[in-house]
C-alpha positions as CSV (number, residue, x, y, z in Angstrom):
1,X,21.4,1.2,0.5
2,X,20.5,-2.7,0.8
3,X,17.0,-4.3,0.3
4,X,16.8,-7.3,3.1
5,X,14.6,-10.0,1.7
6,X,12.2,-12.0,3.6
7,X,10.6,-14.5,1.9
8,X,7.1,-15.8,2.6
9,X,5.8,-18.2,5.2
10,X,3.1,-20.7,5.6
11,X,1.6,-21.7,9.2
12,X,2.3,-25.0,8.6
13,X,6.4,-23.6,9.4
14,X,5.5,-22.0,12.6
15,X,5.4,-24.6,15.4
16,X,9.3,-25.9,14.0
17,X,10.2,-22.2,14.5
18,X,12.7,-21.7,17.5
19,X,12.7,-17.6,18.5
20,X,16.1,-17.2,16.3
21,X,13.6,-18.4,13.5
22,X,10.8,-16.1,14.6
23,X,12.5,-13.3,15.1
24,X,14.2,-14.1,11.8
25,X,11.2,-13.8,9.9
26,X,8.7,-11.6,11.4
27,X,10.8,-8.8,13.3
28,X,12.5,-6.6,11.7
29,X,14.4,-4.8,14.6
30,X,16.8,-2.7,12.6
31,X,14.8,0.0,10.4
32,X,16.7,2.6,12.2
33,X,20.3,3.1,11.8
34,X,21.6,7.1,11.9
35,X,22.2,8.7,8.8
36,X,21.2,5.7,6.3
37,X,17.8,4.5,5.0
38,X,16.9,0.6,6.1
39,X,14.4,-1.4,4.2
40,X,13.2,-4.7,3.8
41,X,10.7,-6.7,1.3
42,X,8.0,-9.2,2.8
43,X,6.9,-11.2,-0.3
44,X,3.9,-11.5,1.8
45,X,1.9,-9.0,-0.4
46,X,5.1,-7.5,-1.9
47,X,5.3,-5.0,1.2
48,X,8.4,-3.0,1.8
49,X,9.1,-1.5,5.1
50,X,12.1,1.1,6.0
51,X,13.1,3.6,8.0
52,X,14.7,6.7,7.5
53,X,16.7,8.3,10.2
54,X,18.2,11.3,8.8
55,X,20.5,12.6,12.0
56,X,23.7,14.7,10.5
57,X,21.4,15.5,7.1
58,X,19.1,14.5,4.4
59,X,18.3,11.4,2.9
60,X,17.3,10.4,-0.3
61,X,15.1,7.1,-1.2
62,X,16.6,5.5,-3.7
63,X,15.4,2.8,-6.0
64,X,16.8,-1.2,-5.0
65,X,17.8,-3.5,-8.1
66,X,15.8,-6.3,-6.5
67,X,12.4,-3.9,-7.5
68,X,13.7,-3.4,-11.1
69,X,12.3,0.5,-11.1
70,X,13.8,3.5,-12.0
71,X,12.9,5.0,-9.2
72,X,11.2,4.0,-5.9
73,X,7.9,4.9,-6.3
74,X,7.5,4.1,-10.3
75,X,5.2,1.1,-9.7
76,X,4.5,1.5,-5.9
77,X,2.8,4.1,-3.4
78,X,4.2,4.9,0.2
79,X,2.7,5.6,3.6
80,X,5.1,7.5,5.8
81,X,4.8,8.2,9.5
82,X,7.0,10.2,11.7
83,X,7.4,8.3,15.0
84,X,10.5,10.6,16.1
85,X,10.9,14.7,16.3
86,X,9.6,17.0,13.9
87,X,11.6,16.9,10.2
88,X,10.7,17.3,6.7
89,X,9.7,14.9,3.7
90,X,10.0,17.1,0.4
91,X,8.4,14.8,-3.2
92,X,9.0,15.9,-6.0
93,X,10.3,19.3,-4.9
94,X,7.4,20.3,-2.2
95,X,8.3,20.5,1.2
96,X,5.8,18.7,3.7
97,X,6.4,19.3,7.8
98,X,5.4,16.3,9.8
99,X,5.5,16.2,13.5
100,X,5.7,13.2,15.8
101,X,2.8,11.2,14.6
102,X,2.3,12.9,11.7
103,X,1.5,11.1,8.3
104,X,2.1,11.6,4.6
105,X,0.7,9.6,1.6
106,X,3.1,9.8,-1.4
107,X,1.3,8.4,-4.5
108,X,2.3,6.2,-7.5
109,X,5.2,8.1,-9.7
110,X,6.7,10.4,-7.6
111,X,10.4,10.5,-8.5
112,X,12.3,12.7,-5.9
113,X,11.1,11.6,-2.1
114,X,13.8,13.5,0.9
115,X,14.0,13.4,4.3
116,X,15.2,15.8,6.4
117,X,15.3,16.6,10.4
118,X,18.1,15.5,13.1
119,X,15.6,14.0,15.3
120,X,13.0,12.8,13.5
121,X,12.9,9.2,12.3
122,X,10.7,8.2,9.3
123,X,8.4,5.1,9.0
124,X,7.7,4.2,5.3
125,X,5.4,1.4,4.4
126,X,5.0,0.5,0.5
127,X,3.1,-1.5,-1.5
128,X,2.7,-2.0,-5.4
129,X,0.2,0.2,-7.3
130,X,-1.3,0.2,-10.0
131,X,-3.1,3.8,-10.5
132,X,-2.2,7.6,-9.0
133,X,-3.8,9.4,-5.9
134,X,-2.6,12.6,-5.2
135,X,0.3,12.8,-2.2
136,X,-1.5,14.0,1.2
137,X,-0.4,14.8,4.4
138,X,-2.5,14.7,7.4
139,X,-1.4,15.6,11.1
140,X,-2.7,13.8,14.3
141,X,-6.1,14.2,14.9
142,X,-7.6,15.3,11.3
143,X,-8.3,11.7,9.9
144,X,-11.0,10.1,11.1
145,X,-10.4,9.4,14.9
146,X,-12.1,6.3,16.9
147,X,-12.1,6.2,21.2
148,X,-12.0,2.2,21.9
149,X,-11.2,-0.1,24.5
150,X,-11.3,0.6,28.4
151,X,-9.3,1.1,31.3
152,X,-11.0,-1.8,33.0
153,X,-9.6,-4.0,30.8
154,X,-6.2,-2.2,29.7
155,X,-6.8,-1.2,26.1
156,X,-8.8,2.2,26.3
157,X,-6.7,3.7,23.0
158,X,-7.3,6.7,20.2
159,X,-7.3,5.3,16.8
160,X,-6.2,7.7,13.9
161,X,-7.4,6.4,10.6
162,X,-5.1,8.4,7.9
163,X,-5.2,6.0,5.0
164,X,-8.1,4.2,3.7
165,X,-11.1,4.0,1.4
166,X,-13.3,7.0,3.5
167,X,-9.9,9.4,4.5
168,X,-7.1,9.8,2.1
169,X,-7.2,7.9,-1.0
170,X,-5.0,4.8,-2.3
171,X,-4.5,1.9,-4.3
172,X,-4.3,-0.1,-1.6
173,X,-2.3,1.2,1.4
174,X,-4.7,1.3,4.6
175,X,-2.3,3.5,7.6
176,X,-3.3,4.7,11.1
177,X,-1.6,5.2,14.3
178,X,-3.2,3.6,17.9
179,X,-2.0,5.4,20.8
180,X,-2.3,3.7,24.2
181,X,-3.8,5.5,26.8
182,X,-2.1,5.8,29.9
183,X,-2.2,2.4,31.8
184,X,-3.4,0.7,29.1
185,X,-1.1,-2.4,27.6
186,X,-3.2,-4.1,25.4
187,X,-3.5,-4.4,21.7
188,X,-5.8,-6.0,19.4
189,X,-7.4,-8.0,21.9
190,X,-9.7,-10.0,21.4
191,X,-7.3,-10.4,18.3
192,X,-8.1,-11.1,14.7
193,X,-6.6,-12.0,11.3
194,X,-7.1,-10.6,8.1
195,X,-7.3,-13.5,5.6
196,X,-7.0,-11.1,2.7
197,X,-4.4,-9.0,3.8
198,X,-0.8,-8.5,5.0
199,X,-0.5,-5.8,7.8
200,X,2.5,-5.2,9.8
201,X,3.0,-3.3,13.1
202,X,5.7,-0.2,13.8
203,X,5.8,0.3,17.8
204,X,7.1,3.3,18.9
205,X,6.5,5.8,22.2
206,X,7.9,2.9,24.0
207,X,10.6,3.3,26.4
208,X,13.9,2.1,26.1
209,X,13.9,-0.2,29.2
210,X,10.8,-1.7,28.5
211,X,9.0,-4.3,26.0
212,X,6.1,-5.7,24.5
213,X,4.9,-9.0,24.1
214,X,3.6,-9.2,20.6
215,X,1.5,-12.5,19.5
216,X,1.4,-14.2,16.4
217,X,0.4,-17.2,14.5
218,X,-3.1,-19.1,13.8
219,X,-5.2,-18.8,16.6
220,X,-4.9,-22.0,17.6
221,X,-1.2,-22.0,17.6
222,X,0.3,-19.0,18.8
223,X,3.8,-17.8,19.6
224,X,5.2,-14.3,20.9
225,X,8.5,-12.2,20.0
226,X,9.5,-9.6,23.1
227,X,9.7,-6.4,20.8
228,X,11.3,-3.3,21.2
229,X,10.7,0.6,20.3
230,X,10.7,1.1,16.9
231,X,10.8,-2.1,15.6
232,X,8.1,-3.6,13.5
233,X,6.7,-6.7,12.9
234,X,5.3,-8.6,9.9
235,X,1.8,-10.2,10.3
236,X,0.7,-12.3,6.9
237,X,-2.8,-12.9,6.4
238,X,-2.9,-16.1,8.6
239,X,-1.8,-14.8,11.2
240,X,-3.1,-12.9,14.7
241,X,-1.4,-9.9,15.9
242,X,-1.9,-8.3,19.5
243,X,0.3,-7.6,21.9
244,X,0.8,-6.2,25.6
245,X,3.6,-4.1,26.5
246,X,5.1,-3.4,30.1
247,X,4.0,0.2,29.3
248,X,2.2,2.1,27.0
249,X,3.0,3.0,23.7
250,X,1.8,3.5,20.3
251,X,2.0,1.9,16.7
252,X,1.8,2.3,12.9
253,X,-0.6,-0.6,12.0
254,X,-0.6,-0.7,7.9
255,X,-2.0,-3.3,5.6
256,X,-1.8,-4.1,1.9
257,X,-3.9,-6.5,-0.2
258,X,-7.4,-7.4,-1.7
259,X,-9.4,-4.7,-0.4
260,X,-9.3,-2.0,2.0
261,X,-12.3,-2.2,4.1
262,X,-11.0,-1.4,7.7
263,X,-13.6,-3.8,8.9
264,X,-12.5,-6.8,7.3
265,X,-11.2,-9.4,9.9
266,X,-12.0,-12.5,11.0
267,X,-12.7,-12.1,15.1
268,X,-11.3,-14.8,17.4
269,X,-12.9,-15.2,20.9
270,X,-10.0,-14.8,23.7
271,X,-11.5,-18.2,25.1
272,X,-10.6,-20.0,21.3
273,X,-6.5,-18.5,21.3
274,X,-4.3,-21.1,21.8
């Protein structure tokens, strides 16, 4: 197991970026590999994303020597979503059943974390912590569900809310899942940053032959990166994220900072992107 660093960025970098740059340092388009578990670490917020696909048998999350933990979760919590067919996560010796869309919350100092399930694929999103919540699974539809958007304007979706300061406790983890309703392309739009957080995307549901056009940067200088399914993307707190996909599709949105209040963003007017 390997730990892929990504250092931090600051806007002022983005307009010398050429896509190998981009793509370099906000996609990360190869959490999934069978029968190993991926991750990388944003110093944006200390976040670390990886994926566990655990196709011939179980996988075990192991400590990196870049975190300088005994084990994985000795200073951090997890949020981990199932985005492929059902499979197990078992911490600390209890067995937990998530189907597709499914999420568990695996709390500060949990040694033992196990994945299990040939066609399920595991999303795991990390952060520091600094106190203990109990670990909580929730299924889709029991967190706290929002109906937003419309089909007149391509973003009616279902919002899941799994993680956060009114659902299932954290430090400061914030997790849902959108899902796209069916001719619907649009995300986050009219977009937004979050000037005191990091929150990164994981789109999945996607087809294989199609893609989605995911924006970043300030508002007033924005690029794109053509993403596929199940790769994720890392959004630091300057930055907008939205995309629109040549289908529909879901995503893990999960953010990590100085507070978790769902509705702290900073709104920018389609008219003001750039």
């Amino acid at each position: 197991m390997t730990l892929q660093i990504r250092h931090a960025t600051h806007p002022e970098q983005l307009p010398g970026f050429d896509t190998a740059a981009l793509r370099r340092h906000y996609l990360v388009d190869d959490l999934f590999v069978p029968n190993t578990i991926t991750a990388v670490l944003t110093h944006h917020d200390r976040i670390v994303l990886a994926g566990a696909l655990p196709t011939s048998g179980p996988l075990t999350l192991d400590t990196y020597p870049e975190l300088r933990s005994e084990f994985f979760l000795e200073r951090r919590e997890a949020g981990i979503v199932n985005v492929g067919g059902p499979g197990t996560v078992t911490a600390d010796g209890t067995k937990y059943e998530l189907t597709t869309g499914a999420c568990l919350y695996v709390g500060r100092g949990v040694r033992d974390v196990v994945f299990e399930g040939h066609e399920a694929a595991f999303y795991v999103f990390s952060a520091p912590a600094h106190t203990d919540f109990p670990t909580t699974q929730i299924n889709p539809g029991e967190g706290n569900r929002l109906e937003l958007g419309d089909q007149q304007t391509a973003n009616r979706r279902t919002i899941d809310q799994y993680i956060h300061a009114d659902g299932v406790r954290s430090c400061q983890v914030v997790l849902g899942v959108t899902t796209l309703h069916a001719g619907s392309t649009w995300n986050t739009m009219p977009a937004h940053t979050h000037d005191r957080r990091t929150e990164c995307y994981l789109y999945f549901g996607l087809p294989e032959s199609e893609r989605i056009v995911h924006l970043l940067g300030e508002p007033d200088e924005t690029r794109h990166l053509l993403v596929a399914d199940r790769q994720a993307i890392i959004s630091p707190s300057w930055s907008i994220h939205a995309g629109c996909g040549t289908s529909s599709y879901s995503f893990v949105w999960a953010m990590a900072g100085e507070n978790q209040a769902f509705g702290d963003m900073d709104g920018v007017d389609v008219q003001d992107l750039r």
